[in-house]
C-alpha positions as CSV (number, residue, x, y, z in Angstrom):
1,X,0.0,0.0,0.0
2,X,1.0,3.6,-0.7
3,X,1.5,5.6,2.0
4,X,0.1,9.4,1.9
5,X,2.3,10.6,4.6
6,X,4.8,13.2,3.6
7,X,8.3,12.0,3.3
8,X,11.6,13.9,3.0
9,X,15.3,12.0,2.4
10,X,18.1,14.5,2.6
11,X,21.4,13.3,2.2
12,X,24.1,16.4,3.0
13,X,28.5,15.9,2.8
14,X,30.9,17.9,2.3
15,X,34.9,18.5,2.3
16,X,37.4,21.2,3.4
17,X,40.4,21.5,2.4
18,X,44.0,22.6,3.4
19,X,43.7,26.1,2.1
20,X,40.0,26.8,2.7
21,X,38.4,25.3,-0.6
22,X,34.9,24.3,0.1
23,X,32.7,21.6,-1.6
24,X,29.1,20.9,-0.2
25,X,26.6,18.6,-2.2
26,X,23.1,17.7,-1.5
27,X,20.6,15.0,-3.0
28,X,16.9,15.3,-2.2
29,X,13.8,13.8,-2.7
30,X,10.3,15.2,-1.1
31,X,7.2,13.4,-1.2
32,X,3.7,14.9,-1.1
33,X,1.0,12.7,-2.0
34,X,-0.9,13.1,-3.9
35,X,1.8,15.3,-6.3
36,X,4.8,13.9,-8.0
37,X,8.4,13.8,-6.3
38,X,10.6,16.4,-6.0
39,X,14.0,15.6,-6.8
40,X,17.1,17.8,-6.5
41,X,21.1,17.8,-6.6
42,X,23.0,20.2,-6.1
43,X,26.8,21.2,-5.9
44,X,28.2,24.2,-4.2
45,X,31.4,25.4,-2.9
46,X,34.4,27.9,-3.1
47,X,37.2,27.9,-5.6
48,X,41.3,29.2,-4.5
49,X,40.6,32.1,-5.2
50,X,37.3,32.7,-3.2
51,X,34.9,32.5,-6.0
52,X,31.5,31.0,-6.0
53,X,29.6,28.1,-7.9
54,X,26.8,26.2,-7.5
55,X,25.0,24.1,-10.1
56,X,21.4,22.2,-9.5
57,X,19.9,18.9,-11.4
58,X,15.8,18.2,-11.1
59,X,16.4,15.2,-12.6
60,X,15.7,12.0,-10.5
61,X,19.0,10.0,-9.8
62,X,20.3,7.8,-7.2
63,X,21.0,8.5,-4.0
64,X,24.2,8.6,-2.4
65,X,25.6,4.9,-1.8
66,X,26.1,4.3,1.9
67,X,28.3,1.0,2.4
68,X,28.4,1.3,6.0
69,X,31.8,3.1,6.5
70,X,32.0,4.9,2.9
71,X,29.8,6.7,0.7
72,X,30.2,7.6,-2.2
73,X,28.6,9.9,-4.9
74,X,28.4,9.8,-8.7
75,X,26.1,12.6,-10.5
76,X,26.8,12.6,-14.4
77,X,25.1,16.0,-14.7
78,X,26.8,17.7,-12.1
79,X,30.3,15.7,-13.0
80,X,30.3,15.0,-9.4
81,X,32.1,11.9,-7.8
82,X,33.5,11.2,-5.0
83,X,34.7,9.2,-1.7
84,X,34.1,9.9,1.9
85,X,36.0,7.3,4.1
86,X,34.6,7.1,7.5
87,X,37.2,8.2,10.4
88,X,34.7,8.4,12.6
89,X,32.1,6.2,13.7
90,X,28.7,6.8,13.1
91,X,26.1,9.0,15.4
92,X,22.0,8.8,15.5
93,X,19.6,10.8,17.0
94,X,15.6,11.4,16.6
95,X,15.4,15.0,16.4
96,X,11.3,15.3,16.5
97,X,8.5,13.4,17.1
98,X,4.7,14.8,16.9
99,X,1.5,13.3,16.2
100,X,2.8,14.4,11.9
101,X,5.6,12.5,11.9
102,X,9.1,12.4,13.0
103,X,12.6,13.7,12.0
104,X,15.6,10.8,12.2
105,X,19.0,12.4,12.0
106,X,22.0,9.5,10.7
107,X,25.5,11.6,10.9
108,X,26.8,8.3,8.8
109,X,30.3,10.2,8.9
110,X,31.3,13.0,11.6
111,X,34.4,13.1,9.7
112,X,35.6,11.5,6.7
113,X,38.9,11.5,4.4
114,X,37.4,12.8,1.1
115,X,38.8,12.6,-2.6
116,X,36.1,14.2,-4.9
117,X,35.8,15.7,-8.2
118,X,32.5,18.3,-9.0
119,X,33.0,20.4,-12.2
120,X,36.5,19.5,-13.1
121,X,38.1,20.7,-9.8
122,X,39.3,18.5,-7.0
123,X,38.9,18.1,-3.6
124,X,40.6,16.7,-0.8
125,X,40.7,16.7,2.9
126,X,38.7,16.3,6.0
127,X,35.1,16.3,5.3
128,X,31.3,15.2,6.7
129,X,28.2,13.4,5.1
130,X,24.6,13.1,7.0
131,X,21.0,11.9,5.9
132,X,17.7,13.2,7.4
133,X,15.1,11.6,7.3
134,X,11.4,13.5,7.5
135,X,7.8,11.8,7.9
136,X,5.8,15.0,8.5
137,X,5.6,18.1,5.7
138,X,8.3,20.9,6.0
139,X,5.5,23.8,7.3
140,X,4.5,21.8,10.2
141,X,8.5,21.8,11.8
142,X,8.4,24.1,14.9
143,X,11.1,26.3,14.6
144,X,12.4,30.0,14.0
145,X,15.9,29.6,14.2
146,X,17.8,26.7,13.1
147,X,21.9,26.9,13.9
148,X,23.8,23.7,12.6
149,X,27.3,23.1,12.4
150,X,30.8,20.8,12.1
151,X,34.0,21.3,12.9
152,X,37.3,19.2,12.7
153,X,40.3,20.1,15.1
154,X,43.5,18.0,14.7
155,X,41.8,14.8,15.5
156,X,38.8,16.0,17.2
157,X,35.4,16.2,15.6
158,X,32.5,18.5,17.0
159,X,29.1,18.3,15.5
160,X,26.2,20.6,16.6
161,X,22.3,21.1,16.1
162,X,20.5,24.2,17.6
163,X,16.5,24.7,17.6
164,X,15.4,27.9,18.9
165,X,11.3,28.5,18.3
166,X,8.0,26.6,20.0
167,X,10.1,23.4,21.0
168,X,13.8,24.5,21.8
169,X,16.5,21.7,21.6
170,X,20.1,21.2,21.5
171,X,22.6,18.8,20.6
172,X,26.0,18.5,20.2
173,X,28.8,16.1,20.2
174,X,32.2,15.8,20.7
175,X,34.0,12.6,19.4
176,X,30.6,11.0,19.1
177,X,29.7,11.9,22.7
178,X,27.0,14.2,24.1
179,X,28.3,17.2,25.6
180,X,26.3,20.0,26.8
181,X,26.9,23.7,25.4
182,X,25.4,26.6,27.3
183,X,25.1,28.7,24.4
184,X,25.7,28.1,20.6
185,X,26.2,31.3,18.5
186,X,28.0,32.3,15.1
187,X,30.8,33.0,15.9
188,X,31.3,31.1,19.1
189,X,30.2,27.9,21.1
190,X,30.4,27.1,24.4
191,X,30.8,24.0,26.0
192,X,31.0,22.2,29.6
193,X,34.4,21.6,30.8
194,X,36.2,22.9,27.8
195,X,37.5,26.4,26.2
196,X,35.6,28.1,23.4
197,X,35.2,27.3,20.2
198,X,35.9,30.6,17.8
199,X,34.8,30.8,14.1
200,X,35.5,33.7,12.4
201,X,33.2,33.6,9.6
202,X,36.1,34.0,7.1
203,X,34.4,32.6,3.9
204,X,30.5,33.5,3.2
205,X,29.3,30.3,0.9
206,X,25.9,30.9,0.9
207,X,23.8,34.3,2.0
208,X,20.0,34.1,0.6
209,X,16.4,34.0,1.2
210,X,14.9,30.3,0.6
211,X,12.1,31.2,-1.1
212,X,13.7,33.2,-4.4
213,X,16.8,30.4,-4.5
214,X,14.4,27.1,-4.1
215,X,11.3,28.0,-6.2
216,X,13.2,29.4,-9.1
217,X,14.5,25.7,-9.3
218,X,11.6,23.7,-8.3
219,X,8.7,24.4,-10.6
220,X,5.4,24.2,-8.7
221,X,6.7,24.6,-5.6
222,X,5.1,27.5,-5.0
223,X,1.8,25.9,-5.1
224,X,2.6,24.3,-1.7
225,X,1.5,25.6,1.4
226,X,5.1,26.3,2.2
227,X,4.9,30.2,2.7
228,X,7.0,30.9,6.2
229,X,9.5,27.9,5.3
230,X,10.1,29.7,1.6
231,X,10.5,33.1,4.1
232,X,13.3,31.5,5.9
233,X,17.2,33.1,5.3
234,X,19.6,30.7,5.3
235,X,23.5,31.9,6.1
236,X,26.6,29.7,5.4
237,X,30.1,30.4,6.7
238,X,33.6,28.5,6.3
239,X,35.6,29.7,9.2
240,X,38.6,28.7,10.6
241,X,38.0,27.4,14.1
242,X,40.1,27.4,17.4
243,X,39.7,26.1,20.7
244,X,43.1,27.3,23.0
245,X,45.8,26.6,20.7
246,X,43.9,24.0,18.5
247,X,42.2,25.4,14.9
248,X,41.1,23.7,12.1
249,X,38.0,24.3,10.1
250,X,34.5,24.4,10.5
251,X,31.5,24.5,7.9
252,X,28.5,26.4,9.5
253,X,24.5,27.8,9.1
254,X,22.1,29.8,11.0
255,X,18.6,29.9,9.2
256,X,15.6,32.0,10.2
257,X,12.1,32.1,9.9
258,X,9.9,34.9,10.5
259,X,6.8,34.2,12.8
C-alpha cells in the first residue's frame, strides 16, 4: 500500500580542504501525496581564489551509496564523484517526534577523508556526510531559528544542532559523545568543561532567502502551502576554528524564519 504521509530523504556531505576550498553537495527527494516527487542535486562550494559556484539537477537520480563506512557519490550532470571514508564512527539521534511525523538524523560520517571531483576541480581533505530523514511536511516543523554546524580540530570532531522556536532543543557532540553547550552562536560555542570554540566567519558560501533560490529551481513549488519555510534566510560560513591553541575548520549555518 502507498502511504500518503509526507516524506523527506536528505542526504548532505561535504569536504574542506587545506587552504579553505569548500565543496558541499546535497541529494533530495520530497514526497507529497498526492503530487509527483521532488527531486534535487545540487553542488556548491568555493574555488582558491574565493569565488563561488553552485550548479542544481531536477532530474531523478540515485542516492548517495552508503556501504556502512564509505559513501560515495556519482552525478553525471553535475560531473560530481566522490569518496568519503569514514574516520569516525557513526552518530543517531531522533530529532522530532509529533503526532505528523518524525525527523531521524543519521550523521553516517562526523568526519571523513574525502577525494572528490564536482565540475572539473578537485577536492581533498577532512570532510562530513549526514541523511535526514522527515515523515511529517516541511511547514508543520516548529522552529524559527535553526543553527547547525561541524568542525574538525586536529583529530577531534564537533558536530552541533540548535533549535530555537516553539520546542527548543540542543545537541551536540564531541568525538561522538554528548556534551552540553550553554550557548551556541555564530561566531562562538560554548561547552562544559572545555575552552571556546571561535569561528570567524572568514568565507561567506551561501547568504539568501529560501524562497527566491528554491522555487526558481523547483517548478510548482510555489503551489505548496510552504509560505513561512520559503520566508526563511539561510547563512553559510567557512571559518577557521580554534579552541586554546587547536584550529582547524569548520563548515556552519544559522537559518531564520519569521513568525
Amino acid at each position: 500500500m502507498t502511504s500518503h504521509r509526507p516524506r523527506l530523504e536528505k542526504w548532505y556531505a561535504d569536504v574542506i580542504t587545506d587552504d579553505g576550498c569548500v565543496l558541499i553537495v546535497y541529494h533530495a527527494a520530497l514526497a507529497l501525496p498526492p503530487l509527483p516527487a521532488l527531486h534535487l542535486a545540487e553542488v556548491l562550494g568555493t574555488t582558491r581564489d574565493g569565488a563561488p559556484f553552485d550548479q542544481v539537477t531536477l532530474a531523478p537520480a540515485p542516492a548517495p551509496r552508503w556501504d556502512g563506512t564509505r559513501m560515495h557519490l556519482h552525478e553525471p550532470r553535475l560531473r560530481l564523484t566522490g569518496t568519503w571514508s569514514a574516520l569516525a564512527p557513526p552518530i543517531t539521534q531522533r530529532l522530532l517526534e509529533t503526532a505528523d511525523g518524525c525527523i531521524d538524523w543519521a550523521c553516517l560520517l562526523p568526519a571523513a577523508r574525502v577525494d572528490a571531483t564536482a565540475g572539473g576541480r578537485r577536492f581533498t581533505g577532512i570532510g562530513y556526510a549526514e541523511r535526514l530523514t522527515m515523515t511529517m511536511a516541511p511547514w508543520t516543523i516548529p522552529i524559527d531559528v535553526l543553527r547547525w554546524g561541524r568542525c574538525h580540530l586536529g583529530s577531534e570532531t564537533l558536530v552541533w544542532i540548535d533549535w530555537q522556536g516553539p520546542v527548543p532543543a540542543r545537541w551536540c557532540f564531541r568525538d561522538g559523545h554528548p556534551v552540553e553547550a550553554p550557548e551556541i552562536a555564530d561566531d562562538r560555542i560554548l561547552l562544559e568543561g572545555a575552552r571556546p570554540l571561535e569561528l570567524d566567519r572568514r568565507t561567506t558560501v551561501r547568504d539568501a532567502t529560501l524562497g527566491p533560490m528554491l522555487s526558481g529551481r523547483i517548478p510548482g513549488l510555489r503551489a505548496l502551502p510552504l509560505s513561512r519555510m520559503l520566508a526563511g534566510h539561510e547563512t553559510r560560513w567557512v571559518s577557521r576554528a580554534t579552541m586554546g591553541e587547536v584550529s582547524g575548520w569548520a563548515l556552519h549555518e544559522r537559518v531564520e524564519w519569521p513568525r
